[in-house]
C-alpha positions in Angstrom: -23.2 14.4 36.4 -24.4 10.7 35.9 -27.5 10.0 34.0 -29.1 9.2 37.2 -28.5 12.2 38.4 -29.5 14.1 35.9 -32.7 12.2 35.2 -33.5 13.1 38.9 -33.6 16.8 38.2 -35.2 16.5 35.2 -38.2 14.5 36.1 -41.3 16.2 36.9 -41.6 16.7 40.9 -45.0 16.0 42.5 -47.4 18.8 43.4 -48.3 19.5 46.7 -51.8 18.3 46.2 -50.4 15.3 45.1 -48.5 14.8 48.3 -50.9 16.0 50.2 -53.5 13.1 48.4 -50.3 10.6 49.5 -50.9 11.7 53.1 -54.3 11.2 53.2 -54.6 7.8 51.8 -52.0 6.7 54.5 -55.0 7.0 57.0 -56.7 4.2 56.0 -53.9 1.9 56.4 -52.3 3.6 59.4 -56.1 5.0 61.3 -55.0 8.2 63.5 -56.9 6.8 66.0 -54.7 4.0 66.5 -51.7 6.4 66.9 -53.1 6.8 70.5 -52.6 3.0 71.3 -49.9 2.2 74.0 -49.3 -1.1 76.0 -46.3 -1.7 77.3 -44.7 -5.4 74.9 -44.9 -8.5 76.5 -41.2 -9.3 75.7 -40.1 -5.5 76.8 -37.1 -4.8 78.1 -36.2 -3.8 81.2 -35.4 -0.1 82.3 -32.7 -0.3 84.2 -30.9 -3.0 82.1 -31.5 -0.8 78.9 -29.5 2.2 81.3 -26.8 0.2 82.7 -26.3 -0.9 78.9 -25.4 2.6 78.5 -23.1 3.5 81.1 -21.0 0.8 79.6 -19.9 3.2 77.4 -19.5 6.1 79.8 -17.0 7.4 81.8 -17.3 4.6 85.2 -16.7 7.5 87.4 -19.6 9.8 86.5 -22.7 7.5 85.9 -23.8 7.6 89.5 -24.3 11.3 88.6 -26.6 10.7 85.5 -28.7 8.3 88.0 -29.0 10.7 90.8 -30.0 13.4 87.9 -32.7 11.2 86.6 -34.4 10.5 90.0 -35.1 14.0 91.0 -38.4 13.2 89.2 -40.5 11.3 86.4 -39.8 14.3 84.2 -35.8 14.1 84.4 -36.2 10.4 84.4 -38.0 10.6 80.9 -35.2 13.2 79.7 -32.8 10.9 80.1 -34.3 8.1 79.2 -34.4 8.6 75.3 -33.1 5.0 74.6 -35.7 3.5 76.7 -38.4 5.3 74.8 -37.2 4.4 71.7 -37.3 0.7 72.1 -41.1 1.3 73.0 -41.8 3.4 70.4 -40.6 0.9 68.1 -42.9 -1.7 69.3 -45.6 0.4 69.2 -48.0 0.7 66.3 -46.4 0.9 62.9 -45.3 4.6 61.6 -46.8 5.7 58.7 -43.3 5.8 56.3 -43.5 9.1 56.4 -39.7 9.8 57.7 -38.1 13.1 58.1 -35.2 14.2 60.0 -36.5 13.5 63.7 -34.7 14.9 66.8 -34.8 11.7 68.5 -34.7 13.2 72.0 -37.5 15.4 71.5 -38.9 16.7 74.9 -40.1 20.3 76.2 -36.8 21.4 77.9 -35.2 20.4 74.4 -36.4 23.8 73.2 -34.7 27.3 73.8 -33.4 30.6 73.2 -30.3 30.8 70.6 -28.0 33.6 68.5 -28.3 33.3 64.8 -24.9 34.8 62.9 -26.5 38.2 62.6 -27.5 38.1 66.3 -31.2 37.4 66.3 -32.7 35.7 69.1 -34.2 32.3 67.6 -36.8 29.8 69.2 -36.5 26.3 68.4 -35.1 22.6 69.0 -31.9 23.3 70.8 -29.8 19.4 71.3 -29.4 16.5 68.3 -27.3 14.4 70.1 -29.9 11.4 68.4 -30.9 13.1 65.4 -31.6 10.5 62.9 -33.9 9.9 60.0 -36.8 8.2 61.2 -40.6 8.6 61.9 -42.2 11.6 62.3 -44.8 10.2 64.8 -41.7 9.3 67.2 -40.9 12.7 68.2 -44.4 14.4 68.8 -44.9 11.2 70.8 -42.4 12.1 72.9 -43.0 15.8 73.0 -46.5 15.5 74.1 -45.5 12.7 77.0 -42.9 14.9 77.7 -45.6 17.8 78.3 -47.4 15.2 80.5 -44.8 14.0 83.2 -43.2 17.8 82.9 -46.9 19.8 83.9 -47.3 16.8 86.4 -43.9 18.0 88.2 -45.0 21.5 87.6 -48.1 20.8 89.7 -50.6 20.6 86.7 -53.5 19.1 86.7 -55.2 16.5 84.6 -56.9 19.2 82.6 -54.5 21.1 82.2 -52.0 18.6 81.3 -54.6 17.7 78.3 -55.5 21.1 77.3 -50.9 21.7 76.6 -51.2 18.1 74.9 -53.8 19.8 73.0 -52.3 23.0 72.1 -48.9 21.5 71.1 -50.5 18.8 68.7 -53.0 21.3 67.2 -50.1 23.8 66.8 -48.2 21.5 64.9 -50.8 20.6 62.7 -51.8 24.0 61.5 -48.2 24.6 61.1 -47.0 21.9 59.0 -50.1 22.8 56.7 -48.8 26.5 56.3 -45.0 25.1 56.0 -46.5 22.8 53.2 -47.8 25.7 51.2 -44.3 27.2 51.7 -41.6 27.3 48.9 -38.6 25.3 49.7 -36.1 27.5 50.1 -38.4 30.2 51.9 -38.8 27.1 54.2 -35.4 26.8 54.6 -34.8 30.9 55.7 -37.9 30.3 58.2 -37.5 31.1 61.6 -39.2 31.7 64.8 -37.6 34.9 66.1 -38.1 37.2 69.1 -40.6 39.0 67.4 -42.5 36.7 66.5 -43.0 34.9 70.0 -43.8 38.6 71.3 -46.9 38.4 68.2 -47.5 34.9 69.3 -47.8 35.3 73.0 -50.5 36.7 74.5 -49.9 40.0 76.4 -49.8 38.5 80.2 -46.6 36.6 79.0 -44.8 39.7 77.6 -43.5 40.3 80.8 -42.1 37.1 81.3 -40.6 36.6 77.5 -38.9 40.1 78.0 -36.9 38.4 81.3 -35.8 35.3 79.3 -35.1 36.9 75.9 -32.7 39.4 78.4 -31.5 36.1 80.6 -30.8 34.8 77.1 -28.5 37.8 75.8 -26.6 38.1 79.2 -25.5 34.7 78.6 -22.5 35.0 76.1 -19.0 34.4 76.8 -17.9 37.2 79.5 -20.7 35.8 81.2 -18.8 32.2 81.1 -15.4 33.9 81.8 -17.1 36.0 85.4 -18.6 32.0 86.1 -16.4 29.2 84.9 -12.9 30.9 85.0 -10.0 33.0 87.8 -6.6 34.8 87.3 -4.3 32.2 89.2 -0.5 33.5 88.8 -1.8 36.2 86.6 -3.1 33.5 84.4 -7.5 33.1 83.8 -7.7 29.2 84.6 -10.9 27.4 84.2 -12.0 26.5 88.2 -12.3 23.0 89.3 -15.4 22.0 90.7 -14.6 18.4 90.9 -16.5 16.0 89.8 -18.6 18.4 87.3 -15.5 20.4 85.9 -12.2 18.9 86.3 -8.5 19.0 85.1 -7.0 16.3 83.6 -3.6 15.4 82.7 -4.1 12.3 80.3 -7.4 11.0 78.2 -8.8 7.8 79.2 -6.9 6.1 76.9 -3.4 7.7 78.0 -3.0 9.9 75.7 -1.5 13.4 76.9 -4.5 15.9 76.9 -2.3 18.5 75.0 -1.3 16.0 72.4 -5.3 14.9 72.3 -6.3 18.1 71.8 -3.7 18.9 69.2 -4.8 15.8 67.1 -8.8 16.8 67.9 -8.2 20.5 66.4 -6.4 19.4 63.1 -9.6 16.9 62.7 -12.2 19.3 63.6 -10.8 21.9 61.6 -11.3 19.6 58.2 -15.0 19.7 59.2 -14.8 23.8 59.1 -15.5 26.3 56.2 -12.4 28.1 55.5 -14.0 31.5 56.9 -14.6 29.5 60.0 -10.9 28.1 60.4 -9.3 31.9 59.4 -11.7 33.4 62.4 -10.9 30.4 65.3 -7.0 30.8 64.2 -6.9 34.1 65.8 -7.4 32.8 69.0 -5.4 30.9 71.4 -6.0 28.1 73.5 -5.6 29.4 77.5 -7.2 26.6 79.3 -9.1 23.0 79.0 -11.5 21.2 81.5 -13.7 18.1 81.7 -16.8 18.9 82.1 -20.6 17.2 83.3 -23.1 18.2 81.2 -27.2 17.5 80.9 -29.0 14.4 82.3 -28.7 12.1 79.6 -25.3 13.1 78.2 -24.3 12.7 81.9 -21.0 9.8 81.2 -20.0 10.9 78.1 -16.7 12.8 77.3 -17.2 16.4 76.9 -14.2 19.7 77.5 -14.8 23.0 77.3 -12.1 24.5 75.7 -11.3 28.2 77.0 -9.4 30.5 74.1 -9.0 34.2 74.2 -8.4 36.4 71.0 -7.2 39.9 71.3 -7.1 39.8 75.0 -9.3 38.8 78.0 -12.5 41.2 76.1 -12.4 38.3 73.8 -13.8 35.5 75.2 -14.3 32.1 73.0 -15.5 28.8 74.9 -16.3 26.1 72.7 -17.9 22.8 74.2 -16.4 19.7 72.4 -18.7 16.7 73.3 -18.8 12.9 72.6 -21.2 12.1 69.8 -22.5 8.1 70.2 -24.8 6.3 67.7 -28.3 7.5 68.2 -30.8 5.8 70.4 -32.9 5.4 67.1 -30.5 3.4 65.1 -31.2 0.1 66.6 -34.8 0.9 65.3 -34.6 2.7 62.0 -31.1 2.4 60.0 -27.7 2.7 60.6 -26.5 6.4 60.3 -25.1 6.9 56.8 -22.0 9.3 58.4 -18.9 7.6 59.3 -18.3 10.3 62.2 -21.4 10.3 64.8 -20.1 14.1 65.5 -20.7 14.5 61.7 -24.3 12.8 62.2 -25.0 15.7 64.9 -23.8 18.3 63.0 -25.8 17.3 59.7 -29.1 17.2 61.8 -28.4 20.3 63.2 -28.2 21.9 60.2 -30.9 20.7 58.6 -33.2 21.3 61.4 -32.3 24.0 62.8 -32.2 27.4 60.4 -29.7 29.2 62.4 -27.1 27.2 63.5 -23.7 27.9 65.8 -20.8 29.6 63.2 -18.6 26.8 65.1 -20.2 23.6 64.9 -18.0 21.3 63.4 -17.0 17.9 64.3 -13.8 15.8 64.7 -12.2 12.4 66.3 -9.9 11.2 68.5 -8.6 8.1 69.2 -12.0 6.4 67.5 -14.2 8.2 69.7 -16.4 10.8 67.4 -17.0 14.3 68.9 -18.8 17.7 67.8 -17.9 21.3 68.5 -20.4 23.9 69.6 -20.1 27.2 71.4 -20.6 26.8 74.9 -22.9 29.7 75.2 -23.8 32.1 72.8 -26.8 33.9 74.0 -28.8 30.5 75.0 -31.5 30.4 77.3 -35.0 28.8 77.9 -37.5 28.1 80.6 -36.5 26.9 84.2 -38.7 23.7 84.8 -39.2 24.6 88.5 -42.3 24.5 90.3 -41.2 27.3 92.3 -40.6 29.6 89.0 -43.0 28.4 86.4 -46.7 29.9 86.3 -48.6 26.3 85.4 -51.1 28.2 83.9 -49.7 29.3 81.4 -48.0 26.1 80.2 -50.5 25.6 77.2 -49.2 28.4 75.4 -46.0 27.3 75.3 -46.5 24.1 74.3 -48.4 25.7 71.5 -44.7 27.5 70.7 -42.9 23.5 70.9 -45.6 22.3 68.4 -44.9 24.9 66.2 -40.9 24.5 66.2 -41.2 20.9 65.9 -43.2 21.4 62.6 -41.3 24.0 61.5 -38.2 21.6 61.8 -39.8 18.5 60.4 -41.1 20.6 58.0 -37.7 21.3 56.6 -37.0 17.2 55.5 -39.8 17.8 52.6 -42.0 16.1 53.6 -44.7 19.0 55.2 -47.3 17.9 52.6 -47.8 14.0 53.4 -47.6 15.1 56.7 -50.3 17.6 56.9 -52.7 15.2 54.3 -52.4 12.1 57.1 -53.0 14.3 60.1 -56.3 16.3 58.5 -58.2 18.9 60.3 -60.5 17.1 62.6 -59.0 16.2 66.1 -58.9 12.8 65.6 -55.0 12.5 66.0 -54.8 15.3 68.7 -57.1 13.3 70.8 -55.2 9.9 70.0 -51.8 12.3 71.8 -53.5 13.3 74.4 -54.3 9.4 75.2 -50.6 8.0 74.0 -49.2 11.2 76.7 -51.0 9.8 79.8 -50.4 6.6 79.1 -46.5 6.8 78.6 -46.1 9.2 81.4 -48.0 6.6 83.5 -45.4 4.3 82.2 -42.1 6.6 82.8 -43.4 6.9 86.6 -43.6 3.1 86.8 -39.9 3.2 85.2 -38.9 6.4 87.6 -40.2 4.0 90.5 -37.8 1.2 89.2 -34.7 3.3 89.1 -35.4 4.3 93.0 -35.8 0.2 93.7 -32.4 0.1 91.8 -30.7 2.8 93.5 -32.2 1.5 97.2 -31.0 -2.3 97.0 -28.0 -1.2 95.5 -27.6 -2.4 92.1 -27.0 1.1 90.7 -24.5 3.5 92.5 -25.9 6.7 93.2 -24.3 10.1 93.6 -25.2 11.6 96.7 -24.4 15.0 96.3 -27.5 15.0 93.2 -29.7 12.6 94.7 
């Protein structure tokens, strides 16, 4: 250990009053009320050109899908439109320095139902494909436009669509003041379990977290096997369903998939524990398949790789997807992994408390990639008007404010945070004007994507449009 190093450790750490104090003082410089401000820049970019960017890295052959995905509405435009937000963001007003480990895709349908190791059911942020260090203030922006263009497609009304605003911003405000008073590594073992949404909820939503919570644990690998896979010549074979799943022969690049696959394995298996590589070597690879996955991810490379243990009661489908940079590097700083899959993986890790026993990431051919289970008890709410009691929408935005904290919370920085933001409702006011505003704005950029798709600039997919 270096004398750096060690001089680190040593040295005296600030209190929480004294971070808190930090926070504060930031409000002068950086007024909450300004946080509110948005106005599309003069010199902005446009949409479309900022998507078609994009799919320049994407598999030709499947962007007409990610198009035809994000016009179904303003909502799944916004989803998939995390690069486009970004750039805005960015020349919006200045963050306050205050940087933590940020999503960088943060939206409402970015939170779920997962398995911890021990089997628990745990609420929080579910996807890090952009997870970056950057502002705080980035992702509750676009949480709380999220809540606006989402309870707009939900049938919400202006109200309404405040009053969710309302209760996700003052949820994550009380929260991050709790999670500053929190020691660090009690921080790092915090969760939001089952039981504790069934304390948190009030008791007309019992009913309804009872059906996801058991949605939730009926989605595990048999469940995968009965959907995504058939005995052909006595033989389980993952079905085609072309263009969503699909066999292939040969990468894009040439490259035998067997012989891709080998060289993928022996590089994700360097990014496993040894526990972890002892417990996926008892299993034995049966089938692989491209597969189309998300709105956003729609174009990049992702297989489900279908292996089987002791025999067909022993299920493992692991999902190995493409990992680019993050939408927020342009904007913040350049990721400080070599491996974007290792980027992903870090982020998860940090943010989330229980993460997948097989995340792990790997590289093939220069193109990064990370490994999660496919499904392992997941779940979450359906955002269809048809299924979705709009009523009842504040409370769980209140839920998404307080996983958002809870994972920002984890960087170490809680205390600043919670000084800046205060207890008046200054800055939740300030949300509720920056939500209408950009959702205003992603229907203006939804509109521009249908102009697109109608005089033919972008190629659409018919069978999603």
């Amino acid at each position: 250990m270096d004398q750096q190093t060690i001089s680190y450790f040593k040295s005296k750490p600030k209190t929480i009053e004294e971070r808190f104090a930090e926070g504060k003082a930031l409000r002068d410089k950086f007024p909450r009320k300004e946080q509110g401000e948005y106005k599309p820049d003069p010199n902005r970019a446009d949409p479309i050109s900022i998507l078609e960017e994009q799919g320049k890295t994407r598999l030709t052959e499947l962007v007409p899908i990610r198009y035809a995905r994000m016009l179904t509405s303003p909502f799944a435009f916004l989803r998939g439109a995390a690069a486009i937000m970004a750039a805005d963001l960015a020349a919006g007003p200045k963050p306050t320095g205050i940087n933590v480990q940020t999503c960088g895709d943060m939206h409402v349908a970015n939170f779920g139902l997962f398995a911890s190791a021990e089997r628990t059911l745990i609420f929080g942020i579910n996807d890090f494909d952009e997870t970056l260090p950057g502002p705080w203030e980035w992702d509750i922006k676009r949480l709380v436009a999220s809540i606006v263009a989402s309870g707009r497609f939900l049938g919400a009304k202006k109200n309404l669509c405040a009053e969710s605003v309302l209760a996700a911003v003052s949820s994550y405000k009380k929260s991050m003041r709790n999670y500053s008073a929190m020691g660090h590594i009690e921080l790092v073992y915090a969760t939001m379990t089952e039981k504790d949404l069934q304390k948190k909820l009030p008791p007309s939503l019992q009913k309804g977290l009872k059906k996801l919570t058991d949605k939730a644990r009926e989605r595990t690998h048999f469940q995968v096997l009965d959907k995504l896979a058939n005995i052909v010549d006595a033989k389980y074979r993952l079905r085609d369903d072309a263009p969503f799943i699909v066999h292939e022969t040969h990468t894009k690049n040439g490259r035998p998939i067997d012989e891709a696959l080998g060289l993928f394995l022996e590089s994700y298996m360097l990014s496993l524990a040894d526990d972890r590589i002892q417990l996926l070597k008892q299993y034995r690879i049966v089938d692989v398949a491209r597969k189309v996955v998300g709105v956003g991810s729609v174009g990049t490379r992702c297989w489900i790789v279908f292996l089987l243990g002791n025999n067909s009661e022993d299920p493992l489908f692991l999902q190995v997807k493409e990992a680019q940079p993050s939408v927020l590097e342009p904007y913040t700083s350049k990721s400080t992994y070599s491996n974007h899959g290792h980027r992903v993986v870090a982020g998860q890790r940090l943010l989330q408390a229980a993460p997948d026993i097989f995340i792990g990431w790997g590289e093939i051919d220069g193109i990064h990639f990370y490994v999660r289970q496919l499904r392992d008890m997941k779940g979450g709410v359906e955002f269809d008007p048809a299924k979705v009691n709009v009523e009842n929408y504040p409370e769980y935005c209140k839920l998404c404010g307080e996983a958002l904290a809870l994972a920002h919370a984890k960087s170490g920085n809680a205390a600043m945070i919670s000084g800046y933001l205060g207890k008046s409702d200054e800055f939740d006011q300030a949300m509720v004007r920056f939500a209408f505003a950009y959702a205003d704005q992603t229907e203006e950029d939804h509109q521009a994507l249908k102009t697109a798709a109608a005089s033919g600039r972008i190629q659409v997919a018919r069978s999603e449009s």
